[in-house]
C-alpha positions in Angstrom: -13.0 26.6 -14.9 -10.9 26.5 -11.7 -12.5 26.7 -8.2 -10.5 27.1 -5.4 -12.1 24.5 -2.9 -10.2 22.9 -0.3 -10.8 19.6 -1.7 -9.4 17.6 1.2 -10.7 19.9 3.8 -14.4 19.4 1.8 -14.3 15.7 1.4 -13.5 15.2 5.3 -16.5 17.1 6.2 -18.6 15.2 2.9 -17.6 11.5 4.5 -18.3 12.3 8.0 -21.8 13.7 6.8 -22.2 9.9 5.1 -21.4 8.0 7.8 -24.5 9.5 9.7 -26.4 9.3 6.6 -25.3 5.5 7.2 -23.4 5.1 3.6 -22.8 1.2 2.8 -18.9 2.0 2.8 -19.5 3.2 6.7 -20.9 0.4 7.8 -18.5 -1.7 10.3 -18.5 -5.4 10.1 -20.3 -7.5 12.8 -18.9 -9.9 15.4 -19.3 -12.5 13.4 -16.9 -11.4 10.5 -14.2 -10.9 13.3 -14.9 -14.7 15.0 -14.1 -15.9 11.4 -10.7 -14.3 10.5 -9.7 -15.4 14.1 -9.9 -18.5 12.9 -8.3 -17.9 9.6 -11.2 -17.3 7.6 -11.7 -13.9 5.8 -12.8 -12.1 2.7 -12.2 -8.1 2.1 -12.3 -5.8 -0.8 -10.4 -3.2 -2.7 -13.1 -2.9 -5.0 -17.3 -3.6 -4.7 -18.3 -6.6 -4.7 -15.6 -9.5 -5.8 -12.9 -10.7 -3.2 -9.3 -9.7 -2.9 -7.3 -13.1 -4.1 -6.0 -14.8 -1.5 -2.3 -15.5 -2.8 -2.5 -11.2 -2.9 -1.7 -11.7 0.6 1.5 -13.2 2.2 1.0 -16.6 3.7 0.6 -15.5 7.0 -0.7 -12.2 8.9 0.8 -12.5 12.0 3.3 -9.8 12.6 2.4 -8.0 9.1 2.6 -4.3 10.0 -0.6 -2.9 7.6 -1.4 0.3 6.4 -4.8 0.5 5.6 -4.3 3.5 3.4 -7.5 6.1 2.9 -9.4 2.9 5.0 -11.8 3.6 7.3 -15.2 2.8 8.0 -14.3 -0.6 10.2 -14.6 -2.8 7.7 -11.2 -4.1 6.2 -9.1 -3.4 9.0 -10.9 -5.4 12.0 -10.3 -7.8 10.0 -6.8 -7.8 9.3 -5.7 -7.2 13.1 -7.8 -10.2 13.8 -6.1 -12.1 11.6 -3.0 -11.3 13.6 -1.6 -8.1 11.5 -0.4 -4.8 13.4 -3.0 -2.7 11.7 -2.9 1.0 11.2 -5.8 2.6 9.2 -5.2 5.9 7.8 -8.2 8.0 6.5 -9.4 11.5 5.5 -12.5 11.5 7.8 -12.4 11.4 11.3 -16.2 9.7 12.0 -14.5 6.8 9.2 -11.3 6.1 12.0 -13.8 6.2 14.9 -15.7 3.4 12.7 -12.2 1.3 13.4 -11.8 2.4 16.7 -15.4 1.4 17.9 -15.2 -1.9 16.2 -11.6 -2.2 18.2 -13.1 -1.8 21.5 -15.7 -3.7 20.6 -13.5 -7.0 20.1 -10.6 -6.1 22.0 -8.4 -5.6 19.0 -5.3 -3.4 18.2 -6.0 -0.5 15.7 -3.8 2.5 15.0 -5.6 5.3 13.7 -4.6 8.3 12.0 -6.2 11.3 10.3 -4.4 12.8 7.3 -4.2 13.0 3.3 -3.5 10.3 1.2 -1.0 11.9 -0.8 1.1 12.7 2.7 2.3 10.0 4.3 5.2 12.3 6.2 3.4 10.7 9.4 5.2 7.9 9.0 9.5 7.0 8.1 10.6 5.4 5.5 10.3 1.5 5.0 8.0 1.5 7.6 5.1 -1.1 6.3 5.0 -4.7 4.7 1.8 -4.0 3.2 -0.6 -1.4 2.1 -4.2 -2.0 1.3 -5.6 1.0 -0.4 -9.5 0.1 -1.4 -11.4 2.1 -3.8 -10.6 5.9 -2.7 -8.4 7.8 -5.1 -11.5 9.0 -7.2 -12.2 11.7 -4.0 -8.1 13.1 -4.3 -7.5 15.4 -7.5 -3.8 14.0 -8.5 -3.1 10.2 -7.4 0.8 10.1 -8.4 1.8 11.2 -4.9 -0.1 8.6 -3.5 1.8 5.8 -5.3 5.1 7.6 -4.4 4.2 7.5 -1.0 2.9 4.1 -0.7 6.2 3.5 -2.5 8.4 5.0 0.4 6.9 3.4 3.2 6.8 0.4 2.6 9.8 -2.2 2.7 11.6 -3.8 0.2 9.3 -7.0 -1.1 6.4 -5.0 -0.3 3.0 -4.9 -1.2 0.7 -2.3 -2.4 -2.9 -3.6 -3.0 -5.1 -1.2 -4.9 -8.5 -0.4 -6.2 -9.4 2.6 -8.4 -12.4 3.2 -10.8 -11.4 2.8 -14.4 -12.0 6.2 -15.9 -14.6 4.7 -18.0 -17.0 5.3 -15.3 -16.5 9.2 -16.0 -17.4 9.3 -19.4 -20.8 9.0 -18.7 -21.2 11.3 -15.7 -21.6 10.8 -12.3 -25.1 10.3 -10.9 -27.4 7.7 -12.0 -30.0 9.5 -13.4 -26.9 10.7 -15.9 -25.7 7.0 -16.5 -29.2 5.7 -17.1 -28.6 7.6 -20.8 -25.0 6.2 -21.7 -24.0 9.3 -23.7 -20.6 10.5 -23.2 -20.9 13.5 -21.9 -17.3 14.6 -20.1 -13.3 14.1 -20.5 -10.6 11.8 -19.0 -9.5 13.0 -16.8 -12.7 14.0 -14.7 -13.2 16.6 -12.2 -16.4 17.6 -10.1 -14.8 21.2 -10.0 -14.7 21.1 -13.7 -17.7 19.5 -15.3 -20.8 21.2 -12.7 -22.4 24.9 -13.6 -21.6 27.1 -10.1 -25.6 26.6 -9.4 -24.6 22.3 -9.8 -22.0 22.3 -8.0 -23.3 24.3 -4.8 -26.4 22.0 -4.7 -23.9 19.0 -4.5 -22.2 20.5 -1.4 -24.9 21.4 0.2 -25.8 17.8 0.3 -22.8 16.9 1.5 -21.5 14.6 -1.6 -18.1 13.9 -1.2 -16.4 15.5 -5.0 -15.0 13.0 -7.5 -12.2 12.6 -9.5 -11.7 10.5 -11.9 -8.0 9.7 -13.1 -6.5 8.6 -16.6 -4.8 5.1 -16.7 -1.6 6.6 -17.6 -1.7 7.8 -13.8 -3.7 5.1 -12.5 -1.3 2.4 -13.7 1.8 3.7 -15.5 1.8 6.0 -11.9 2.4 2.7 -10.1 5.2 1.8 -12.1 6.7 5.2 -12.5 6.6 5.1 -8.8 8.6 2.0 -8.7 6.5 -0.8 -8.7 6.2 -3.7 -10.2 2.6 -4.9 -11.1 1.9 -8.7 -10.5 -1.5 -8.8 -10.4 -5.2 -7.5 -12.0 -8.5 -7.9 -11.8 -11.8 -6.2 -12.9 -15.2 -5.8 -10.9 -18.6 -3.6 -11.6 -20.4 -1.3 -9.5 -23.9 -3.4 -9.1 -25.7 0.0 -9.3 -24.4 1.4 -12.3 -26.2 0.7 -15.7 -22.4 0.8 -17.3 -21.5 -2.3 -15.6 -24.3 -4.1 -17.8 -21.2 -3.6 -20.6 -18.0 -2.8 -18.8 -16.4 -3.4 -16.1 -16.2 -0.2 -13.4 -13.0 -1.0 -11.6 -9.3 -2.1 -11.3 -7.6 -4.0 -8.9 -3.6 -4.5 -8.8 -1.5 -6.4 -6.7 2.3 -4.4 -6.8 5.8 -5.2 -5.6 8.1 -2.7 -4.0 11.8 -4.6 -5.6 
């Protein structure tokens, strides 16, 4: 059953509704996670709870020019300007770039923010990055191919595009806990809010301002990457601590990718 939503329209309104609900992912990092990349010492994520690698990242930061790509929320990019990177966070929700902007003023840092799609990156030329950190943020845009492509053609050659997506597992299952706390599989890869709630469901989930899901097959997930033009060099696995699915499977991918 197709709805016509305006997903990205939606999903701006949804995430500025949880940053005053005060959503873990809105939270901005303290002063004291700031003082410590200053001084060289740092730990982000693309994923929940286990750190990014750090020989992911190029030796040194200073002079990097970062896109943090669908980003916000203060809490990776502070961290990579204070590390010495020319930072520019790109997100769907404008209360998530005033999270970087605050946390900017507050420690008299240098963050670019822009509002905009993921899968458009027409904001920006050509070869225009050295490396784009993309946390877990995919699952709330219906098709994530252009979002590869794009990565693709802004960055320069050598590269980087750091990602993390939920493996599609995490669909099977449903959504919510209450649905998860009975592992029965109850919907297709791949998943769509706009396809798998009753009319009556997927009003009430609106009207609570729950950003809509997606979740995207492997095939576009990973194979999209390379299709795209990239060449995978690194992977890694973490869980969601609140889902009962990560008791027996892992709930998300990271890779590490090279533009040739």
């Amino acid at each position: 059953m197709k709805r016509k939503i305006n997903v990205r329209e939606y999903n701006r309104f949804a995430w500025d509704r949880q940053v005053e609900a005060g959503n873990k992912f809105t939270v901005p990092v303290g002063p004291e996670v700031v003082a410590a990349a200053r001084r060289g010492e740092f730990a982000v994520l693309l994923t929940e709870t286990r750190p990014v690698p750090r020989d992911w990242f190029p030796a040194s930061f200073e002079g990097l020019d970062l896109l943090g790509l669908a980003c916000g929320g203060g809490q990776q990019g502070p961290v990579f300007a204070a590390l010495g990177a020319n930072v520019t966070i790109f997100d769907n929700s404008p209360a998530q770039l005033e999270r970087d902007r605050q946390v900017a003023e507050r420690e008299g840092l240098t963050i670019r923010t822009v509002e905009g799609d993921m899968r458009d990156l027409s904001a920006f030329a050509n070869e225009t990055f050295d490396l784009v950190f993309h946390p877990v943020s995919n699952v709330f845009c219906p098709e994530v191919r252009p979002v590869w492509r794009e990565a693709y053609r802004v960055l320069r050659r050598g590269g980087l595009l750091l990602a993390g997506f939920a493996n599609p597992i995490y669909y099977l299952f449903g959504t919510t806990l209450e649905e998860q706390r009975r592992l029965r599989v109850r919907y297709a890869i791949p998943y769509s809010d706009l396809e798998s709630f009753s009319e009556e469901e997927l009003q009430a989930y609106m009207d609570e301002g729950t950003p809509l899901e997606f979740g995207h097959s492997l095939t576009d997930l990973i194979g999209g990457q390379t299709d795209a033009g990239f060449h995978i060099t690194g992977f890694y696995e973490d869980i969601c601590p609140d889902s009962p699915i990560s008791k027996y499977h892992p709930t998300y991918i990271a890779t590490r990718a090279v533009k040739p």
